[in-house]
Residue frames relative to the residue before (quaternion, step in Angstrom):
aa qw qx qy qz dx dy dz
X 1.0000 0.0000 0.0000 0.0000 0.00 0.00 0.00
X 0.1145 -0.7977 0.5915 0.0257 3.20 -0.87 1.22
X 0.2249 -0.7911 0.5524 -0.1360 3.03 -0.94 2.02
X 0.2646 -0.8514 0.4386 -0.1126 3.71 -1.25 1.67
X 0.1461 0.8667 -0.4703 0.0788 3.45 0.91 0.16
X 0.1063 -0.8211 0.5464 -0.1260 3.81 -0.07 1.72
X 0.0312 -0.8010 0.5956 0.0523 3.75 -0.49 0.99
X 0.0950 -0.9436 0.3146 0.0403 2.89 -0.24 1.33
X 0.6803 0.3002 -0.3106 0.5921 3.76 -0.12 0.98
X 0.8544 0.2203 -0.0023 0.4705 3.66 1.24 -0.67
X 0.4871 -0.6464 0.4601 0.3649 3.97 -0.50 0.46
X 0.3295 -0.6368 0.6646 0.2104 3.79 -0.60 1.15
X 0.2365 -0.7260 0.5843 0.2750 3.39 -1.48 0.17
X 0.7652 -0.4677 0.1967 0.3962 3.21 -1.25 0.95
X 0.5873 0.6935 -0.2085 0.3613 3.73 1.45 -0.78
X 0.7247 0.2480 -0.1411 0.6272 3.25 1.49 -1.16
X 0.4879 0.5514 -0.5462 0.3995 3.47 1.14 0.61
X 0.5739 0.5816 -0.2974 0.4939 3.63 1.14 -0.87
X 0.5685 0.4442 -0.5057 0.4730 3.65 0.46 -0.78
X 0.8693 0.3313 -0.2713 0.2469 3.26 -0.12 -1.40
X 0.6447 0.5310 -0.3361 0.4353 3.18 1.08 -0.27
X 0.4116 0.6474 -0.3678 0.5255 3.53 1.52 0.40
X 0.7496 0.3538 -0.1490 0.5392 3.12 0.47 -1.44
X 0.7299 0.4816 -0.3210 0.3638 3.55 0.37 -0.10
X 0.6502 0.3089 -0.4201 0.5525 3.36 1.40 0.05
X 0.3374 0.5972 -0.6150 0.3889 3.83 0.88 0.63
X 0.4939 0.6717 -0.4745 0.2823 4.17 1.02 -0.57
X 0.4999 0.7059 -0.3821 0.3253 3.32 0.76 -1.04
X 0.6492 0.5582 -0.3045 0.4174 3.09 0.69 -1.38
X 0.7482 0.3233 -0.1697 0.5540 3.92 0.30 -1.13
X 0.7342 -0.1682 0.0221 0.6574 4.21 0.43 0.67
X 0.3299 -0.6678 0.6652 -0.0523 2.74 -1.67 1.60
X 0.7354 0.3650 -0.3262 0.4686 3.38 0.87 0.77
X 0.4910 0.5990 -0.5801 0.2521 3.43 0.94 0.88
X 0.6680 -0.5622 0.4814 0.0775 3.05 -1.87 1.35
X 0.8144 -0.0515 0.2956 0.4967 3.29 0.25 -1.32
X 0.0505 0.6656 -0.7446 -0.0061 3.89 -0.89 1.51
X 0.2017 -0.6686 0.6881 0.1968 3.23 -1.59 0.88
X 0.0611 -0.5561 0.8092 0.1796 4.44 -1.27 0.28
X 0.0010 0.6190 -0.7802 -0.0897 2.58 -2.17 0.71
X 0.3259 -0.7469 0.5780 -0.0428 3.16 -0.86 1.24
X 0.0910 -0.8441 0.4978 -0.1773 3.40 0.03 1.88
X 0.0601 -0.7026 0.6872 0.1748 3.71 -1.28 0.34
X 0.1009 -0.7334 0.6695 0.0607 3.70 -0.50 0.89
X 0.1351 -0.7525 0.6301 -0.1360 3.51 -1.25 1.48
X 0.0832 0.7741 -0.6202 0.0957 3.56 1.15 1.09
X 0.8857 0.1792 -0.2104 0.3730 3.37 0.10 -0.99
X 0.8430 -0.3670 0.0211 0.3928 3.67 -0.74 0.21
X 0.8006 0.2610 -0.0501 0.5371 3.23 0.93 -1.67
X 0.7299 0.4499 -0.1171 0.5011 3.46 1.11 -1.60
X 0.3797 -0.8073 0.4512 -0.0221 2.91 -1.03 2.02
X 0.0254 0.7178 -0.6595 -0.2216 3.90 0.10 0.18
X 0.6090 -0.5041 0.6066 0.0840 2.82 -2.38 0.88
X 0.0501 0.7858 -0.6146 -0.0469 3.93 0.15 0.82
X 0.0804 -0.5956 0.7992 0.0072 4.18 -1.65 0.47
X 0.1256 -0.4680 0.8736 -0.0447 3.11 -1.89 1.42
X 0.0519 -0.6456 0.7571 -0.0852 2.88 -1.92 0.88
X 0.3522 0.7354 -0.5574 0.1562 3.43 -0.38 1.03
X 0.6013 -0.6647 0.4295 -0.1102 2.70 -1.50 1.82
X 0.2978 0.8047 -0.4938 0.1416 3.66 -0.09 0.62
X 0.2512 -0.7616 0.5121 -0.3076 2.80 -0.62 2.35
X 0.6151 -0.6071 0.3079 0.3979 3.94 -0.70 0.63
X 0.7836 0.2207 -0.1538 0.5600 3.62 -0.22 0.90
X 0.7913 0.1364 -0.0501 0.5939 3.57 0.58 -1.43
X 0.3549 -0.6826 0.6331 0.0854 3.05 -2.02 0.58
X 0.0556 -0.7383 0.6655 0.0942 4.29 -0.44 0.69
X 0.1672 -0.7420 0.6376 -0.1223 3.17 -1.66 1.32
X 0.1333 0.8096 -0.5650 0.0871 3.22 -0.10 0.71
X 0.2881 0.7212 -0.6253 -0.0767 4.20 -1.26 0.23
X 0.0554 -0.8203 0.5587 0.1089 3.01 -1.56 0.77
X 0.4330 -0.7830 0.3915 0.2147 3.40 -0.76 -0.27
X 0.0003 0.8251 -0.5591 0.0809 3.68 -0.22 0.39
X 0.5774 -0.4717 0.6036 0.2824 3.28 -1.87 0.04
X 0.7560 0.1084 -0.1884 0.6174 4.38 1.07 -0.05
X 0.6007 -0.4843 0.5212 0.3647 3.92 -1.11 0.67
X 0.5121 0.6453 -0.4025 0.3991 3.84 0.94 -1.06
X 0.8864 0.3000 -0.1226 0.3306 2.99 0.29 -1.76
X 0.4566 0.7745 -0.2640 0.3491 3.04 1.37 -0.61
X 0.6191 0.5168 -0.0656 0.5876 3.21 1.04 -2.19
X 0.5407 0.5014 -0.3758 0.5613 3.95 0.74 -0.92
X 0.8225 0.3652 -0.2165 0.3786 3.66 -0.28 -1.17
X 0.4540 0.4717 -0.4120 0.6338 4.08 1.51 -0.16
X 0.7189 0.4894 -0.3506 0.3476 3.58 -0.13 -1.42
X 0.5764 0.3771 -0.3005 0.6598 3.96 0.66 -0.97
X 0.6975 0.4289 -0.4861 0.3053 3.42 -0.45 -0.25
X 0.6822 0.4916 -0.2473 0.4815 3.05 0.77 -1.63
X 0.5259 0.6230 -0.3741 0.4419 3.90 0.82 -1.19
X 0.6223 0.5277 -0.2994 0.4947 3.92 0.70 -1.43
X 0.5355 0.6905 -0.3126 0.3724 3.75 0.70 -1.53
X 0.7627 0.3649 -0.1334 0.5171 3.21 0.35 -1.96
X 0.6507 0.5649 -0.3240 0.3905 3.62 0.18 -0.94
X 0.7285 0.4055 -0.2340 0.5000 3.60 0.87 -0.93
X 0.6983 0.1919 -0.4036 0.5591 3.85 0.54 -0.36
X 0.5357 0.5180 -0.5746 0.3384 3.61 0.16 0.15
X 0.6683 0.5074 -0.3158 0.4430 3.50 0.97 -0.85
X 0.6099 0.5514 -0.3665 0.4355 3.67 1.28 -1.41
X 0.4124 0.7919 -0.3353 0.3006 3.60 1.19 -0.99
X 0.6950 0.6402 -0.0134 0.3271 2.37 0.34 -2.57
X 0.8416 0.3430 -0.0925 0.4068 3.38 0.13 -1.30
């Protein structure tokens, strides 16, 4: 599994690279055949002062792709709220598979 973790506009620190790169080899668990996870790690500054925390998560598995972004006030949570998503993703076509 080939893993990307892109901070974009700003320098992640070595701290919130580890998180995610923790949580991302928990994936394994839910499909032993993914290929390639991209994170993007986003600061959105729509409004003047107040920064939101943005997290892409995309998944790329044989045949199918999972996308997930959210947005939050910390990368933590943010990346937390892609990762469950994306976790749900798998879980449903494996199951839709399945049946």
């Amino acid at each position: 599994m080939n893993v990307i973790i892109q901070a974009v506009h700003f320098d992640a620190d070595v701290k919130l690279t580890e998180y995610v790169t923790k949580k991302i080899k928990k994936l394994d668990t839910f499909h032993g055949q993914i290929i390639k996870v991209e994170v993007f790690l986003k600061l959105d500054n729509v409004i003047h002062t107040i920064k939101d925390k943005i997290a892409e998560v995309n998944v790329h598995v044989p045949k199918y792709q999972f996308f997930s972004k959210c947005c939050s006030k910390s990368f933590e949570e943010s990346f937390d709220d892609a990762f469950e998503s994306v976790i749900n993703q798998i879980k449903r076509k494996k199951d839709k598979l399945a049946a």
